[in-house]
Structures are given as C-alpha cells and as structure tokens.
N, C-alpha and C positions, 0 to 999 in steps of 0.2 A: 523652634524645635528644642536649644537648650533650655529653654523655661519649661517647657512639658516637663523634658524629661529631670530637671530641678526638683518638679512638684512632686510626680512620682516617686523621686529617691527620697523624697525627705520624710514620707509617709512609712519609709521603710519597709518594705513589699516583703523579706522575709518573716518580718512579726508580723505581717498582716495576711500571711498565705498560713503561717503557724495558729492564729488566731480562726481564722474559718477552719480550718482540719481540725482544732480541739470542739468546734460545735459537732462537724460531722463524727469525729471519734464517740461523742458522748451522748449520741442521738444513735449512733451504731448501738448502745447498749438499750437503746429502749426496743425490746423486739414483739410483734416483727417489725424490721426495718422499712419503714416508704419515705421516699423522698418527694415530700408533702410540701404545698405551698408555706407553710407557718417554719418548716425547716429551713428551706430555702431565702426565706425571708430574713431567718435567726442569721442565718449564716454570712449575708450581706449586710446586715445589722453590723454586728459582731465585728468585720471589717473594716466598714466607714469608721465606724466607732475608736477602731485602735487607729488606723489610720488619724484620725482628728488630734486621736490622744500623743500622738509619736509628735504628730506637726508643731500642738500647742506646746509638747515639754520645748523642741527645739527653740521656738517664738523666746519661752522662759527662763530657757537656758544660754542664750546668746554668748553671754557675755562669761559666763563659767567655759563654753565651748570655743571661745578664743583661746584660753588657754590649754584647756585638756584634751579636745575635738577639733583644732584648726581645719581639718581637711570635711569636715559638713559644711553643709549645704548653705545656708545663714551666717557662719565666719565666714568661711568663703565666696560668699559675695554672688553666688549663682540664681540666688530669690533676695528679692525684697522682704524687710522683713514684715511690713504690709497686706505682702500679698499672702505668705503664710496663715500669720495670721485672721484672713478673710478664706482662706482655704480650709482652713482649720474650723473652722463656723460652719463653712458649708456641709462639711464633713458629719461632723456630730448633727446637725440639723438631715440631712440623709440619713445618718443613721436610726434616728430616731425615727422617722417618720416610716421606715421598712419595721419598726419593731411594732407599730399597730397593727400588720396585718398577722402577729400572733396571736396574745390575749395580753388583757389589760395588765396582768401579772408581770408578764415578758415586757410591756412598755416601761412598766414602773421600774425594773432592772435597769432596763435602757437609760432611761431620763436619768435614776442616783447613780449609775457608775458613770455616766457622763460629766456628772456634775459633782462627784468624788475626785475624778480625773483629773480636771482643769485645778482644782481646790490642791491637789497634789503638785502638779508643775507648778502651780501660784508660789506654796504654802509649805505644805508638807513633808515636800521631796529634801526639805535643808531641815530638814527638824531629825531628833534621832529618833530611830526605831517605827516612828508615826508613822513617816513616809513609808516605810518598806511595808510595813504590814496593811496601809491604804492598800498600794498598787499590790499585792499579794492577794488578797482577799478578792478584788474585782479582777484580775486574771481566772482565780480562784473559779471564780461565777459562772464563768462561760461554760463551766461544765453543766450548771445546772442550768443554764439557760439554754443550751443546747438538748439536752434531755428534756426538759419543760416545752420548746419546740416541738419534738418530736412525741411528745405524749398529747399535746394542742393538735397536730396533723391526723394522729389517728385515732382521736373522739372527732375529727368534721369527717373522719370516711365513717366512725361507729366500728371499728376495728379497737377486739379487746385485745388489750397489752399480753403478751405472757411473759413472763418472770419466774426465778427461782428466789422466791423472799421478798420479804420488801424494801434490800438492799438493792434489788436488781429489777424494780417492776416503776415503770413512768419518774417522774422527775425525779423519785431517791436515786437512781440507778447513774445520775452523776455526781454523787455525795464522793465515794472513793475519790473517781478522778480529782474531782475538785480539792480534796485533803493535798493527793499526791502534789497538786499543781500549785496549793500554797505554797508548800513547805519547798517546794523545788526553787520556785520566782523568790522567795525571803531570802532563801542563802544565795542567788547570784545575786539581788539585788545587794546584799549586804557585802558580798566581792567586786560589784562595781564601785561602791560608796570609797571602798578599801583603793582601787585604783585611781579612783577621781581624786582624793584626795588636793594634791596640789591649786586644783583651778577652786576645790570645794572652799578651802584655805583661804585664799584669795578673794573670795566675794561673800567670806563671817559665815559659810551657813554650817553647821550644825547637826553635820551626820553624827551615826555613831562613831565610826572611830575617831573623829576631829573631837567627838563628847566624852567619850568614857576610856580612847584608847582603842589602839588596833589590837591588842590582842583582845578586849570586851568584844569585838566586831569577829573575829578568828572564831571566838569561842560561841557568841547567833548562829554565824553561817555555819558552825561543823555540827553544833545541835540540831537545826534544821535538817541536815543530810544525815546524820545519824540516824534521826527521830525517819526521816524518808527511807532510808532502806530498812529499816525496819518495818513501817508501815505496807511498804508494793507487798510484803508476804501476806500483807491479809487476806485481799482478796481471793486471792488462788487457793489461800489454807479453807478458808471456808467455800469451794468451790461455786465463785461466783464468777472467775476465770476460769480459763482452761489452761494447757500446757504448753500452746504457744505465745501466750501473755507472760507466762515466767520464764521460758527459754531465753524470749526476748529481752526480758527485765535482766536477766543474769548476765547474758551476754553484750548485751549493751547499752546499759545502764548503769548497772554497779560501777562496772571499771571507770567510767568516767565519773563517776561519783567520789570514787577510792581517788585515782586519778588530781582531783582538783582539791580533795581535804589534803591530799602531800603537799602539792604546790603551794596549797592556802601558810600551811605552817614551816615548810623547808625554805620558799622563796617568795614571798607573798608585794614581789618587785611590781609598780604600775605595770611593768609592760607582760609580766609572766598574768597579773590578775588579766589584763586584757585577752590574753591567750583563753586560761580557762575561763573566761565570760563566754567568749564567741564558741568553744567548744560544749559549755550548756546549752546556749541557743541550739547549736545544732542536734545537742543529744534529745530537746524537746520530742524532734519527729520521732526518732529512736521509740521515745514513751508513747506518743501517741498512736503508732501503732502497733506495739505490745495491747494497747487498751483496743483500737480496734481487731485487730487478727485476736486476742485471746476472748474476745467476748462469748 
C-alpha cells in the first residue's frame, strides 16, 4: 500500500488534476460544448502525460533533490529509483497511445512534447533560460490541444462550431489561454530556479540566476507577470470574454500576481520563493476558471 501510494505522490496529482482542467477550460471555449470521445481522450492524454513528465524530472533530479526536496518521494527512500523510472515509461507510453484516438495532429503534439519533456529533465532544465521557455511553451500547448480536441469531437458528430471571430472559433480559440499560460509557468518557473538555487549550485547546473545573476532572473520573472496582466485584458476588451472572466481575473489573479512581484524583489529568501511558488500553483485554478465561467 506504501508503494501505491509512493507512485501516486510522485506523479503529483495537483499538476496533474490542474493539467486535465486546462484541456477542459480550453475545449470549454470551443462552442457548442460536447464532451466528445477525442476530448475525453485529450484530457487523459494530457494527464498520463504530465504525470510521466513530473515522475521522469523526479528520476532526473535525484540528486539535486537530496539537497533542496529531502522530503520527496526518491530522496526519501519511498520508491525505487527503478521503479520510477519504469513508471514514468509506462506513463508517457499511455499517454500517447489515448492521443490517437484524436487526430494525427493531436498525436504529433503528444509524441514532441513527450519527447521535449524528458530532453528538459535530461538537459535543459540546468541550462539558462532554455529550460524555462522548453517547459512553458508545452504547458503552453495544452490549451491548444485542448481546443483542437474539442474542435476533432465536433467534426465526428458534423456539429458547426460557433464562434465570435476567429480568435474564438475551433483550435484558435486556445491561442489566448495558451499566451496567458506561457507567460504565467516562465515566471514561476524562473521563481523556482531563484529558490532552488543552493542544490542547483551544487550539482554545476546553470540556471539563470546561478548564469547571469538573481536580479537578471527577478527582472524574466516580473517582465513575464508584467507582460501577463497586461495581456488577461485582451480578451475581455475585445469581447471574446465576458464579465465574469474579468471579475475573476481582477479579483483573483492580479493580487496574487502584484502579491508575488513584492515578495520576488522585497524578500526573494528560498523559503518566501517556495511560498509564492505554491501560491501560483494554486492561483492556476483561479485562471482556469475565470477562462472557463467568462467564456
């Protein structure tokens, strides 16, 4: 029973329940809504997928996580690191194999951000700036693979899409989300880099701040956030949302945006980034459903 629930933790069930709701948030915007075989597929996709991706950084990061992460799954001693890594196989091999019952389009997504992923925990996640913008860009995706699902479900019923624009009509209609979702994941991931720091130190690798300087890394992460609240008014201005996408966005979004650029530059201590890391994670849902409710 401890090794079940080993496997489970290490897949990290909040990114991977946040991961299926940004398919459904961005398959919400392709309307009318059906919750169609090729969605439903997207969305277990999607899951396996980040589940694989969470397990193989762990596998990658072993030895960085002895010193900055003791209390995971793999320092701590709860999984083999074997067996991870054969979980982590299985995973992305599931996941893939739910993304053919899309379209070939959606497989091809599947297979390179699979194979972006691992390249990232291998590679890229110690290099500066690479790393962040790799795993930003295929978070990024899920919106349009989410929407591309949902546009694949309702050509196999023959149900025409309606849309206002062609911002808002079949797979463009996860372009926004997907902007928003860059620019959000580049600046936490650039405030993780900022907290890792110590174990990062220790095993040569080559983030931005250990490259150019924690304030070069201060000044990524607050242009992304910058650059992001400024961006969530698009859509609304150009009424591609409605009024409970921006109430939402106002009230629970900004603040924790405003929020985490004070912390980033007044106290920007490992343990205060670890704070505002885990409070993005959870402002995700926040955005997620300003995108779904304001659709």
């Amino acid at each position: 029973m401890q090794k079940l629930l080993a496997l489970f933790l290490i897949t990290r069930p909040l990114n991977v329940a946040i991961a299926g709701l940004s398919i459904l948030a961005a398959a919400a915007l392709v309307q009318p809504f059906h919750l169609t075989t090729p969605l439903v597929a997207a969305m277990i996709s999607t899951m396996l997928i980040t589940a694989g991706a969470n397990v193989i950084n762990d596998w990658y990061d072993l030895d960085i996580d002895r010193i900055n992460q003791p209390q995971r799954i793999l320092p701590a001693g709860r999984l083999a690191p074997h067996a991870a890594l054969l979980f982590a196989i299985f995973l992305f091999v599931c996941g893939n194999f739910f993304s053919i019952f899309i379209n070939k389009t959606a497989a091809f997504i599947a297979m390179g951000s699979s194979i972006a992923l691992v390249v990232y925990s291998w590679k890229l996640k110690r290099q500066p700036l690479t790393g962040n913008l790799t795993v930003s860009l295929i978070t990024a995706l899920a919106f349009i693979y989410g929407a591309l699902a949902a546009q694949a479900g309702l050509s196999r019923l023959a149900i025409s899409m309606e849309g206002r624009g062609m911002w808002a009509s079949g797979w463009r209609a996860g372009i926004f989300p997907a902007v928003f979702s860059f620019l959000f994941h580049f600046g936490r991931e650039v405030i993780k880099d900022i907290e890792d720091q110590a174990g990062d130190r220790a095993m040569q690798a080559r983030t931005l701040p250990l490259a150019y300087g924690r304030t070069a890394a201060q000044t990524a992460a607050t242009s992304a956030f910058v650059l992001l609240l400024i961006v969530t008014f698009a859509p609304f201005y150009l009424g591609l949302y409605g009024a409970a996408y921006w109430w939402i966005i106002l009230l629970g979004v900004y603040p924790v945006l405003i929020l985490a650029l004070g912390v980033l530059w007044k106290n920007p201590a490992p343990a205060r980034m670890r704070q505002i890391s885990a409070a993005l994670k959870a402002d995700m849902v926040v955005g997620l459903a300003a995108i779904y409710f304001g659709r």
